[in-house]
N, C-alpha and C positions, 0 to 999 in steps of 0.2 A: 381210338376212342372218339365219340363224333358228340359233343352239343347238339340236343335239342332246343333247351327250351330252359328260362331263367324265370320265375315268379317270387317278384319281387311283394311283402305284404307292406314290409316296412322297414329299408334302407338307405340311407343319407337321407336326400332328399326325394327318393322315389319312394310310393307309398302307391299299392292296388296295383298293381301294373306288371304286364308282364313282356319278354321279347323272345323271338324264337330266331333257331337258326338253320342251315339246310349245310348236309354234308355231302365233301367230294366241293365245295362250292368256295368264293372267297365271299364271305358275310361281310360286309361292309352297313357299319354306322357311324351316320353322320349326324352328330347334333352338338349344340355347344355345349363350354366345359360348364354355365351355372345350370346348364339343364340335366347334366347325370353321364355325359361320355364315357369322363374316368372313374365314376362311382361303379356303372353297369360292370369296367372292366375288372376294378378291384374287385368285385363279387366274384368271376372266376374262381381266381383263387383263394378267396376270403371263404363258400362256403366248403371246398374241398380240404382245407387245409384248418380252418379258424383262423383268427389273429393269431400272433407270438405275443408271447407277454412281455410289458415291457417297464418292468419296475416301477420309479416313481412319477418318471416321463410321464406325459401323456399322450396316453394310446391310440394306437390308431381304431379300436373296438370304439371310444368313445367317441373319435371324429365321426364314425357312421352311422353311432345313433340317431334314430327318427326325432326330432323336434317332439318337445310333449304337445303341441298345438294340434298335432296328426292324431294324437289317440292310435298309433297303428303300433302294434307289436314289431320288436326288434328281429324280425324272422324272415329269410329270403330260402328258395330254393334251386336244385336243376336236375331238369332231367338230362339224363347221357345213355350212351350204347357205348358195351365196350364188351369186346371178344361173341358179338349175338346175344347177350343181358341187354335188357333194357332197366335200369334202377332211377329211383327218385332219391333223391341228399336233398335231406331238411334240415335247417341250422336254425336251430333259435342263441343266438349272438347275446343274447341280456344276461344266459347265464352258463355258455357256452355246450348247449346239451346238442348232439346230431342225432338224427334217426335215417336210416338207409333202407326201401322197401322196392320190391323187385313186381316191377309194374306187369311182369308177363306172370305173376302169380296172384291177382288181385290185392297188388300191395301188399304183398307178405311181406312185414319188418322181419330182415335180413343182416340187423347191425350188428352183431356179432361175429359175423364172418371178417369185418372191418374194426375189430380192436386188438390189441397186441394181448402177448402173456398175462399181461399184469389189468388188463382193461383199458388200457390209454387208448387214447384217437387215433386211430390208423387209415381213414377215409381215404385222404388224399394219397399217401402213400403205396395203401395196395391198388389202386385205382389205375397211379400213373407210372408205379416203381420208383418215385422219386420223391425225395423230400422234398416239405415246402420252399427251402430255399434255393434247389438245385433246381424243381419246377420255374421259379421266377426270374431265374438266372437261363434257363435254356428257352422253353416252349413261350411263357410269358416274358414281353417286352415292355415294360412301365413308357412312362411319359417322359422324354428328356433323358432315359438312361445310357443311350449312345452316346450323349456329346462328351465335349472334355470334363464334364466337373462327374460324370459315372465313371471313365477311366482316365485316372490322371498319366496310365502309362503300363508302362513292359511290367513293373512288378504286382498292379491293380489285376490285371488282365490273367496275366498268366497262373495269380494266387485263384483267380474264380473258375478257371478248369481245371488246377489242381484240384480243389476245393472236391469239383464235380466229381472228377476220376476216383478220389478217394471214398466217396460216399456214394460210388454208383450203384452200390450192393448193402443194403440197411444192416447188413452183421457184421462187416468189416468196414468202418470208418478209419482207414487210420491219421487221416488229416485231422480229423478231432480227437483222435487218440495222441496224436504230437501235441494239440493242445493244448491238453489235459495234462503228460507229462511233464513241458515246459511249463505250465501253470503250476507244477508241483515244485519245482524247482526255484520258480521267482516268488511261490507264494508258502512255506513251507511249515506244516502246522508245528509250535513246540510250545506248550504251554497255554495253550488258551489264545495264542497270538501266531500270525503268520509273516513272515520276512524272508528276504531270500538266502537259502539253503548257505550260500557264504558267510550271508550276517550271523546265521544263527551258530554256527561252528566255528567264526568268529568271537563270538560271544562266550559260548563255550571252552573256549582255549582262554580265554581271559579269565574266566570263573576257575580255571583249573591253575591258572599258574600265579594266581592271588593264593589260593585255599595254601598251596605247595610252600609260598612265601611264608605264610601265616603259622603252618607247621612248622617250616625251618625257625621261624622266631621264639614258638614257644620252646622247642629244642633247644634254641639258645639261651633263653631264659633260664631253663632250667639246669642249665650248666652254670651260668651265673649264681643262682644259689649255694653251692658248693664254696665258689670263692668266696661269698660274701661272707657264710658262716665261720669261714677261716679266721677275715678281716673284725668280726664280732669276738672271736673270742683273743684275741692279739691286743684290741681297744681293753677288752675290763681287766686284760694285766697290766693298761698302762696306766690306767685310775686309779689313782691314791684317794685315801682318806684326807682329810683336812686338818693336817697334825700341825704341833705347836710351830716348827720352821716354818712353815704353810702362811700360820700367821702373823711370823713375825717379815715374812717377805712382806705380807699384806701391809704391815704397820709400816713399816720403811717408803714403799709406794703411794703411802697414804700421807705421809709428811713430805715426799716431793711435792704431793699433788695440794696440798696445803699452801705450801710455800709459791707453788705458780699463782694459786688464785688468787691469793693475797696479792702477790703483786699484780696481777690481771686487773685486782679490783682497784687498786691504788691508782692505777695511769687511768682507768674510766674514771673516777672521783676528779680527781686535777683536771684530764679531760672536758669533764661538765662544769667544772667550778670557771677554769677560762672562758670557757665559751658563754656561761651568764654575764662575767662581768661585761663581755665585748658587746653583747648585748643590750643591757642596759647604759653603756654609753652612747650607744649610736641609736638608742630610743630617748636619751635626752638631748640632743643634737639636733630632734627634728625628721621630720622626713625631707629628705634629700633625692627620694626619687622623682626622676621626670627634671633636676636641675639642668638649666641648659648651661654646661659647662663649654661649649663650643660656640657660643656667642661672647664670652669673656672679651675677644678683641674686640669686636665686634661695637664691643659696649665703651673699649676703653678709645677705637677711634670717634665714633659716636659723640663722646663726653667732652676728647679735646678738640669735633670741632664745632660743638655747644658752645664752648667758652671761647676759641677765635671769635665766632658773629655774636656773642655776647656782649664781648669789649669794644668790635667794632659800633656794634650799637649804639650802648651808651656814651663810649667819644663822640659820635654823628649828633647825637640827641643835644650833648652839653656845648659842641659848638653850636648848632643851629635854632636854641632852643631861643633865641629872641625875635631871631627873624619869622619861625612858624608862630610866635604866638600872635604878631603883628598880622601875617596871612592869614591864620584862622581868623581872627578878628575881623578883619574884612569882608572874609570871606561869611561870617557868621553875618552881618551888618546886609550882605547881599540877600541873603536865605530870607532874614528875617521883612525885608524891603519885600521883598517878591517872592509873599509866601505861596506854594504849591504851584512854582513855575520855572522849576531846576529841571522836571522834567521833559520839557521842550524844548524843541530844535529848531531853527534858522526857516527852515521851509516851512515847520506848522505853521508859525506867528505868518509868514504871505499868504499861507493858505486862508488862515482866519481872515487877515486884513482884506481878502479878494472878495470871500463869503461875507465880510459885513456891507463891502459897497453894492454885492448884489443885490444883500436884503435890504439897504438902502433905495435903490433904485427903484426893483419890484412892490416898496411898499409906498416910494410916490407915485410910479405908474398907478397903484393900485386906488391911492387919494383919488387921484385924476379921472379914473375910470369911472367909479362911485359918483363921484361929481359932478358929472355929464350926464349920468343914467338921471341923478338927481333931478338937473336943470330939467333936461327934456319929459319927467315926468307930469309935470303940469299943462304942456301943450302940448297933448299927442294929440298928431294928425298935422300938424305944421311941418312945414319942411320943403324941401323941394318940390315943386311941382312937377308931376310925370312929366318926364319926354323934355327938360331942361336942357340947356346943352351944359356939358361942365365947362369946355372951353369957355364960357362968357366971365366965369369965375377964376380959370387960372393964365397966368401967364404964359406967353409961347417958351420958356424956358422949361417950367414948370410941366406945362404940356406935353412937350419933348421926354421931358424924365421921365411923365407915367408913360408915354408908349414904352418907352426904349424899359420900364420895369416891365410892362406887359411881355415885352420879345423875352425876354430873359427871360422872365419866369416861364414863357413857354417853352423856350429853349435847356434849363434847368429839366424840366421834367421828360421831356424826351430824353433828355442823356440818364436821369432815374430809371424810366423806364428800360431802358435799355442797357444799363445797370443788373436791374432788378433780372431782364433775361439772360443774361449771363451769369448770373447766380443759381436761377433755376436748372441752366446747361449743365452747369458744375455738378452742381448739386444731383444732379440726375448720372452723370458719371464717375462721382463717388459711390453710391448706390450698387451702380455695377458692379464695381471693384468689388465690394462688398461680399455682393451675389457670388461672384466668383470663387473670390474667397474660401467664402461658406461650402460650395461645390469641391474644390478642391481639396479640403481640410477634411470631409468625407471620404474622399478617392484617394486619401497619403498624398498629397503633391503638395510640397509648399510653392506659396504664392512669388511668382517671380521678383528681383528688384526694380524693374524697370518701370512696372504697373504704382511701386509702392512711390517711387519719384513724381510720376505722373498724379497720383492722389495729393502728395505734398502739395503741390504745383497749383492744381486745381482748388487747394483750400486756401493757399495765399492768394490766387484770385478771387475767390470768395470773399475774404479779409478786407482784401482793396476795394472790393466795390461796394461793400458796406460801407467803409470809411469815406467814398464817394459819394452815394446816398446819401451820408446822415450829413456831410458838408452844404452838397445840393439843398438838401432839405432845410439848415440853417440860413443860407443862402438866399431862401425863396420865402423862409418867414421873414427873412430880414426887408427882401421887397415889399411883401404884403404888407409890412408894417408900413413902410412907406407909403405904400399906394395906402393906406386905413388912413395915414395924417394926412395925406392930401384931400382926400374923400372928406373928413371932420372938416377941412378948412370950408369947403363949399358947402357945405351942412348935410354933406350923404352917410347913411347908416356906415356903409362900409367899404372899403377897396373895393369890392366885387362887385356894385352897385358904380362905381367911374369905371371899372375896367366895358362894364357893361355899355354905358355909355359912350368910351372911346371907341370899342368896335361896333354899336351900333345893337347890340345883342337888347331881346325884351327883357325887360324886368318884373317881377312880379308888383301886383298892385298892390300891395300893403308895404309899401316899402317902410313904411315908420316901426309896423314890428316886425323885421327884421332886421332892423338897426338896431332895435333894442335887445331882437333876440342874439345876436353878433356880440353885443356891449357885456349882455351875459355872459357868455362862451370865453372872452376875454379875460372879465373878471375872475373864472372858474380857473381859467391856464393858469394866471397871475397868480391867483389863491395857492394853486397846486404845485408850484413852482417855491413859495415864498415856503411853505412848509419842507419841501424837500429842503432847501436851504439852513431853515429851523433846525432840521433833523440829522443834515452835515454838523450842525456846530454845535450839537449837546454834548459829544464826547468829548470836545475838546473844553467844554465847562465842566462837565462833572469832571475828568484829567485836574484841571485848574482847583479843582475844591468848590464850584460853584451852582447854584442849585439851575435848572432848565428854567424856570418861570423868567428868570432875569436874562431870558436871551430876547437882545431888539439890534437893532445897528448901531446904536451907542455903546453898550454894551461892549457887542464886539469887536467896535472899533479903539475901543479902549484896551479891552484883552489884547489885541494885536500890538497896541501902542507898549503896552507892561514888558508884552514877550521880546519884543525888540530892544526896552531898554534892559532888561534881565540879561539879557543876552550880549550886549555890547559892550554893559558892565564886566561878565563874567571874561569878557575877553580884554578887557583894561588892567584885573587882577590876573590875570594869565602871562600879558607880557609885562609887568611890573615885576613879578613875584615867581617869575619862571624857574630862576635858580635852586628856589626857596624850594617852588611844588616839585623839584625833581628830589630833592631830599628827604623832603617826604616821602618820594616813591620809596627813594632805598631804604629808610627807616621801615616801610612797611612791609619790604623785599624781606630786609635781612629777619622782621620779627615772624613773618609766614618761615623762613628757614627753620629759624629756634624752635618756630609749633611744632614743624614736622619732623624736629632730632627728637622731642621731646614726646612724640606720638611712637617712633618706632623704637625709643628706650622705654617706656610704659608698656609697651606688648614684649618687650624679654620679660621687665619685670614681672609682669601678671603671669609668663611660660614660668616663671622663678617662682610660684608663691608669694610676692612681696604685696603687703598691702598698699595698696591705691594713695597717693598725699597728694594735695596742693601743690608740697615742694620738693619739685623734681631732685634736687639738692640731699635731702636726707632719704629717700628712697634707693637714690645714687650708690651713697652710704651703707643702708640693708644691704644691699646689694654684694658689696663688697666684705663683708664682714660676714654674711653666708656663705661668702665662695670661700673665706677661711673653714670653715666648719666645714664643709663640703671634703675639702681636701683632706680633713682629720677623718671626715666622715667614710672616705674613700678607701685610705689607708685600711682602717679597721675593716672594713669590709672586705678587704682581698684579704684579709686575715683569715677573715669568718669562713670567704669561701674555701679557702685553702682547708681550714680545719676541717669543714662540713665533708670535702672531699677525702679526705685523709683514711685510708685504711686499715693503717700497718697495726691496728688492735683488730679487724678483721671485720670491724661494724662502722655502719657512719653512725657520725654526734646523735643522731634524730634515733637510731637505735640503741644509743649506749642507757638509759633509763630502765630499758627491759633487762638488760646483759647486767646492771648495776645488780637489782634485785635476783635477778639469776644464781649470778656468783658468790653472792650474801649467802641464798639457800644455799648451795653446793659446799660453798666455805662451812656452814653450819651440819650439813649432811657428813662432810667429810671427818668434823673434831667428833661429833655423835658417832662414828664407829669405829674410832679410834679410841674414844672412852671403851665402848664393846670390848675391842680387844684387850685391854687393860684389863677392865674386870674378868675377862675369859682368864687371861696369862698376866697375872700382876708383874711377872719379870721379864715380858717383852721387852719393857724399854730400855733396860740394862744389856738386852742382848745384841752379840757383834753383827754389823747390816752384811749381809752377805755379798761377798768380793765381786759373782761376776753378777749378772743380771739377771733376773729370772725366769726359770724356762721358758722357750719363747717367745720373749720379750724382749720387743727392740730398744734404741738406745734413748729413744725418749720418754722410754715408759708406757707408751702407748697400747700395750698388752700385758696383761695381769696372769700370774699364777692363776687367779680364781677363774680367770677368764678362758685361760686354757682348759684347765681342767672341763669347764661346763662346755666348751666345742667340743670334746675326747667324749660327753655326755651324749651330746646331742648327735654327732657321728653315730657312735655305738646304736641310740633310737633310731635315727634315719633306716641304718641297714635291717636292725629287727623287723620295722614296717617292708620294707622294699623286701624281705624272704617270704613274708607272711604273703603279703601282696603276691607275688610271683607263682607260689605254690600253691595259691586257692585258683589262678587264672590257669594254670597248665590245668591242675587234675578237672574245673567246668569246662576249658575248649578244647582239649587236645583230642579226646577223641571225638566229639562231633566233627572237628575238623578233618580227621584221617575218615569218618563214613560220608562225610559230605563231597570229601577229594574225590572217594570212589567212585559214588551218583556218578558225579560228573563225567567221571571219566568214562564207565557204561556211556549215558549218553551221550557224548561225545563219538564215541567209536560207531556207535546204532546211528546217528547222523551221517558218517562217513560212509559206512555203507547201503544204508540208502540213497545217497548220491550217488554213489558207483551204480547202485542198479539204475535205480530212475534213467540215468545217462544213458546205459547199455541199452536199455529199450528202447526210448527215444531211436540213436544210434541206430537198431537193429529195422525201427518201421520206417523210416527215412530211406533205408535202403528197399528195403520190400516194397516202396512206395513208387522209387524210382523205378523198378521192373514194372508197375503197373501202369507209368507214366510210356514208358518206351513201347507197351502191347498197345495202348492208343491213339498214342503218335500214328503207329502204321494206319491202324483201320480211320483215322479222321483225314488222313491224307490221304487216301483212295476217296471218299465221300466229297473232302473240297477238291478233289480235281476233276469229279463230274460236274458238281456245282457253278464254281468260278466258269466253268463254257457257255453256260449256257445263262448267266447273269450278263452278258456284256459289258463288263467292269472294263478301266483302264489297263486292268492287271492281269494276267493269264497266268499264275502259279500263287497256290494259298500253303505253306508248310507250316508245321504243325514238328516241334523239335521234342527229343528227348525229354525233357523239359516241360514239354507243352507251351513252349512259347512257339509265338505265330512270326512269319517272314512273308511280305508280296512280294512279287515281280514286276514292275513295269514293262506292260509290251512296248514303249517305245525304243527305250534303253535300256531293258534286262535289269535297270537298278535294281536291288534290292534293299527293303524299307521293314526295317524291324519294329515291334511292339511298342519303342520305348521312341520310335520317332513318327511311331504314325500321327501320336500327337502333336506334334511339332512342325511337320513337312506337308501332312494335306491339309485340303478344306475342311470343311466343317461337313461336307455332304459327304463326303468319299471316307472320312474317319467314319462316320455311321453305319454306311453300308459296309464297309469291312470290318467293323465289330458284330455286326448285325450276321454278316454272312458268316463269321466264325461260329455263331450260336448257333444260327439254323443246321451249320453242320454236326456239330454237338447233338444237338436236338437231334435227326435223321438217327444219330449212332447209339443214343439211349432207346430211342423207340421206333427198332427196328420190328419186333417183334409185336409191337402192337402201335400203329402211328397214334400218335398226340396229336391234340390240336391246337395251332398255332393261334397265341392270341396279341394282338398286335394294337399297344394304344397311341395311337400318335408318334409313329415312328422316325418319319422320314420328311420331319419337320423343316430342317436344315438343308435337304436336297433341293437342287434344280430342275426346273422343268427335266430335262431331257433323263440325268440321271432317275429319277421319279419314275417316267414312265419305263427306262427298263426294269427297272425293281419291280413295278408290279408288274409287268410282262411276266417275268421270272416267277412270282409268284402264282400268276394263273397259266403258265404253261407246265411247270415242274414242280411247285411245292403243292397244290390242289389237287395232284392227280394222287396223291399219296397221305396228305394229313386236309382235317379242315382247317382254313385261317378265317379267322373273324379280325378283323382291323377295326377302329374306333378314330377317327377322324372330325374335328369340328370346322375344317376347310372344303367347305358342301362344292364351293362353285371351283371351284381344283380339280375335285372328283367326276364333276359333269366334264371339266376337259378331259380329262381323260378317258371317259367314255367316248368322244370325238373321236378320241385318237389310236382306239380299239378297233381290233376286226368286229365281224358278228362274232366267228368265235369264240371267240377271249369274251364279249360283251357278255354270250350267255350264260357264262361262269361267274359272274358275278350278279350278288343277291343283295339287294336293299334293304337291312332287318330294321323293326320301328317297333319303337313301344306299343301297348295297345291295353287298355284296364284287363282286369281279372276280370273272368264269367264266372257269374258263382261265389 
């Protein structure tokens, strides 16, 4: 059979287009996979064949549909030749219809020569002699079906030439007749349901030996009815009527049972009658719970050592009481002398007396100041005249001083300044540390010791050269000050005005206001100073009781003068009266003791219930006079519980009130049918109580004539219902059950032997199958031993078993390489072409008779150059001389090498096919 020619209107992605092919040739196309390689080649077999249907999946008829954006109808064709016919196969795919028309008769539709018995599609089938799947499996090679994941191995491989072998002839399949079998077997119809042929005969046996059971039961049921009726009539001979003996049993069992209750109800009466009165004693006693009975010592060491420092007390108090009232006295005499100055201490009163001579000082300096500025305010402009010399005015002593201040104070301020720079040093390598720090504390790393010494270190020099500083500093106003009085004596504004003059330095020319403006500046320090001072000593008056307005230096030199004599006083009555004030302490020792016995017996008592007093003394008392009650209280109450617990009447106390009334009814039930029987038999009661006990009935009465009698009743009903019951259920199930057994047991047996058969057949085509495997064995191994010579494989022997399983040879070492290791032991090129070459031999032995054409998509994906080129050598020296192949390739510049590497020969055999639109 030889392709012509494929007219594609509208499939996948091709639309209008068509491709032709040339036979005896190897067709080769090469284009990529988004442009139609493997679509052209599924057409193949797609219009010869149609899709398979493929339940809810989705199909592969739908992956080839044309896009609706084409407008192209779902319809592809091909022409072919086969046996001198030339015919055209037109498939419209949308709704599965073919038409076959025989081109050498002007298209005479011809599709009926190509349908079966019944009308089905038989295109491909009589075309190639093979079904769609043995065609795809032999002549057609898909994309990727060589490698490992098409044959995972010896049982993939060897099932797809069974497969073949069995279905080489469309009237004998018996590899889908095994199918089918086996499928009857795992899938087995009974009942509207299918399971396998075990389960269901499983099943079956279990329905038949339930039914079998269910028989045997009613069987014995109905045997049991027999006895029962025996056991019925046995019961109404031993029922009596209810004669006069009858009753006077009754009456006799009725005056024991009299006799118990009474007494029952007497021991509940007395019962409840104790238990109220124990009740309301221990409800006029008080409540007692929550006493703390386990502070009782507690209380009584408590009390006696109350009264030790009690006694000690007041013997302390009556000896010593003339001498404290003489100390208080004094002491009172002191308070009242120097009121609101107990609370001062020895250093306040020098601190005051320092701070009043300051503010003394600062406020003559400050007289003097004012009174200067005074004088000179009427002659301004007098004064020294520029460029004076001061020397004319002081003495060489005098003069000596102010230099020798000038040096110092220039010297003072060098050692500040440089002071001052090492503070900033510091100061700038604390900082660091700091920085550090902060870096570290970020990064996890705590900050070393060494660095944190070093900071220490650095801030007490810091410390020091302050305290430096502010010394220099007082130092150097102390000079100025000098050098200012010396400057007033010669009539210069200020120090800095003689200093100017001793070095020779200019002066500004208004030197009168700048002495006045100096004299200001002074007055301002003076002022600012005298207030700070002010401001020291207000707390120490308002402390005192005394208002701020009355602070001057009199004042506080007076407060200083008070606090001193308060104070030398308080220590005159100290060593006077020393003995006295320590008696004091104890007296006030031992009365904080008595507070605190007296604190922690007031919190029993309040744990006690006792009301709160004054006097610890008669609470004491409560106290003791509850713990009596208590103990009464206690007693009673292990009474009460005892009783509460108590059983032996068979109720507790808390239930005898219902039992009370209970037994009252019962007591009154039981005289009320003892009157009955009286009036029934007026001479029961004269009649003799009968000697043993009544049938029956045990020895405590516990079971009554009457009582028997009515179970001999209620037996007798029980068995009536249980015959009745018994005999309506045999004669409704017994015999559905014996035609139901039966069913069963038919199907059952109809099961069985369709498993026998089903099996037999199976069995029988498994063998028939085998002989047809072993006739092809032979003929595929005469065909791959032409084959494999002339492919130049690694391997010089292809066998083909009983079985149909495949074995190579390696020429180097004769190994032999079975099925089940081809995938395991070679590459990925050498597995392909030896699945490959099994097909093509396959293929040669079904279409000996008419050659097929080999269609090849992308096969030899996986090979190596050199393997490669023998395979298609092979191809175009021995497969083309006999079938056409068409290959499908999207590795364009592969193909061009291997044209290189071709004879002319070989070159001419191959045909470049290429799409091209439809004409027409």
């Amino acid at each position: 059979m030889w392709i012509e020619r494929i007219d594609f209107a509208g499939y996948g992605n091709i639309s209008g287009e068509k491709i032709e092919f040339k036979d005896n040739k190897l067709n080769l196309v090469v284009e990529s996979n988004e442009y139609g390689k493997s679509t052209i080649a599924s057409a193949v077999w797609a219009i010869l064949y149609d899709f398979p249907e493929s339940g809810e999946q989705p199909s592969e008829r739908e992956a080839r549909r044309p896009s609706a954006a084409s407008k192209m109808p779902y319809i592809a064709s091909i022409d072919i030749t086969t046996n001198g016919t030339r015919l055209k196969v037109i498939r419209d795919f949308s709704d599965g219809a073919v038409q076959v028309v025989d081109r050498d008769q002007k298209n005479k539709d011809v599709t009926k020569r190509f349908r079966g018995p019944n009308g089905e599609d038989q295109v491909g089938l009589k075309l190639t002699g093979m079904t769609r799947e043995m065609f795809r499996s032999t002549c057609f090679v898909g994309q990727r079906e060589l490698d490992e994941h098409a044959f995972s191995g010896d049982s993939d491989l060897t099932s797809l030439f069974q497969g073949i072998a069995d279905s080489s002839q469309p009237a004998s399949n018996a590899s889908h007749a095994i199918e089918i079998l086996e499928d009857a077997l795992h899938h087995f119809p009974h009942k509207g349901k299918r399971n396998r042929v075990e389960v269901v005969m499983r099943d079956l046996e279990g329905q038949y030996y339930e039914l079998s059971d269910k028989i045997k039961k009613l069987e014995s049921d109905k045997d049991q009815i027999g006895v029962n009726i025996s056991k019925i009539g046995k019961l109404e001979g031993d029922i009596v009527d209810d004669t006069e003996q009858a009753g006077a049993n009754e009456y006799f069992e009725l005056c024991l049972e009299a006799a118990d209750t009474d007494n029952r109800l007497i021991q509940a009466q007395t019962t409840l009658a104790k238990l109220s009165e124990l009740r309301q004693e221990m409800s006029s006693l008080g409540n007692m719970d929550g006493f703390p009975i386990d502070s009782v010592k507690r209380v009584e060491e408590l009390w006696t050592r109350r009264q030790s420092r009690q006694e000690d007390y007041d013997r302390y108090l009556e000896e010593m009481a003339p001498q404290l009232r003489e100390y208080e006295s004094h002491e009172k005499h002191a308070q009242d002398r120097f009121d609101g100055l107990s609370e001062f201490s020895a250093d306040e009163g020098k601190r005051i007396g320092v701070l009043a001579v300051t503010f003394y000082n600062l406020q003559a300096e400050l007289h003097d100041l004012r009174q200067r500025r005074g004088d000179r305010d009427p002659d301004v402009g007098s004064g020294a005249k520029p460029g004076a010399p001061a020397q004319q005015s002081l003495d060489e002593m005098e003069h000596e001083n102010a230099r020798s201040y000038v040096a110092l104070i220039d010297s003072f301020k060098e050692a500040i300044a440089d002071a001052e720079s090492k503070i900033d040093k510091n100061r700038m390598f604390i900082f660091d540390v700091e920085e550090q720090k902060k870096t570290k504390k970020v990064m996890f790393v705590l900050p070393g010791a060494s660095k944190k010494k070093e900071v220490e270190l650095a801030e007490a020099e810091i410390e020091k050269c302050r305290k430096q500083v502010d010394e220099l500093s007082t130092k150097i106003r102390g000079l100025e000050g000098r050098l200012d009085a010396l400057a007033q004596k010669i009539g210069l504004a200020s120090g800095k005005h003689l200093v100017a003059q001793l070095t020779g330095a200019p002066m500004p020319v208004n030197k009168e206001a700048e002495a006045r403006a100096s004299l200001d500046n002074l007055i301002i320090d003076r002022e600012t100073t005298l207030a700070q001072v002010k401001a020291d000593l207000e707390p120490f008056f308002v402390k005192a009781g005394r208002q701020a307005w009355e602070i001057n230096s009199d004042s506080a030199t007076e407060l200083a003068d008070q606090i001193g004599k308060y104070i030398e006083e308080q220590r005159h009555i100290s060593s006077t009266y020393s003995a006295v004030k320590q008696s004091k302490q104890q007296l006030e020792f031992l009365a904080s003791e008595i507070q605190n016995i007296d604190d922690q017996l007031r919190e029993i008592f309040v744990n006690a219930h006792l009301e709160d007093s004054d006097n610890i003394a008669d609470v004491h008392q409560q106290f003791f006079s509850k713990l009596a009650s208590f103990h009464r209280w206690q007693v009673m109450h292990t009474e009460l519980r005892k009783m509460e617990t108590d059983m032996s009447s068979g109720f507790t106390p808390d239930e005898l009130p219902p039992q009370v009334e209970r037994l009252e009814t019962m007591r009154m039930e039981i005289f009320a049918r003892m009157q009955e029987l009286v009036e029934q038999y007026p001479n029961i009661a004269e009649m003799a109580p009968p000697m043993t006990p009544p049938r029956r009935m045990n020895l405590s009465g516990g079971y009554s004539s009457k009582m028997y009698l009515d179970d001999l009743r209620r037996e007798r009903d029980e068995l009536t219902l249980a015959v009745r019951t018994a005999s309506m259920n045999h004669d409704q199930n017994y015999l559905a059950a014996v035609e139901e057994l039966e069913q069963v047991s038919r199907e059952l047996n109809n099961v069985r032997r369709a498993k026998t058969a089903i099996e037999l057949a199976r069995d029988t085509l498994q063998r028939l199958s085998a002989e047809t495997y072993e006739d092809w064995s032979v003929k595929l191994n005469e065909i791959a031993k032409e084959m494999i010579t002339n492919i130049g494989l690694d391997f010089d022997h292809l066998h083909f078993d009983s079985d149909l399983r495949i074995t190579a040879r390696k020429k180097s070492d004769g190994q032999e390489v079975n099925a089940s290791n081809i995938s395991t032991q070679l590459s990925t090129g050498t597995k392909e072409q030896l699945h490959w070459l099994a097909r093509m031999v396959v293929s040669r032995f079904l279409s000996k008779g008419n050659p097929l054409p080999i269609v090849l998509d992308e096969p030899f994906s996986e090979a190596d150059d050199e393997r490669f080129l023998r395979v298609m050598q092979f191809l175009l020296d021995v497969l083309v001389a006999n079938h056409q192949v068409v290959i499908f390739s999207c590795h364009q510049q592969r193909h061009h090498w291997l044209i290189s590497q071709l004879t002319p020969e070989q070159t001419a055999k191959i045909d470049f096919a290429r799409r091209t639109p439809l004409r027409g």
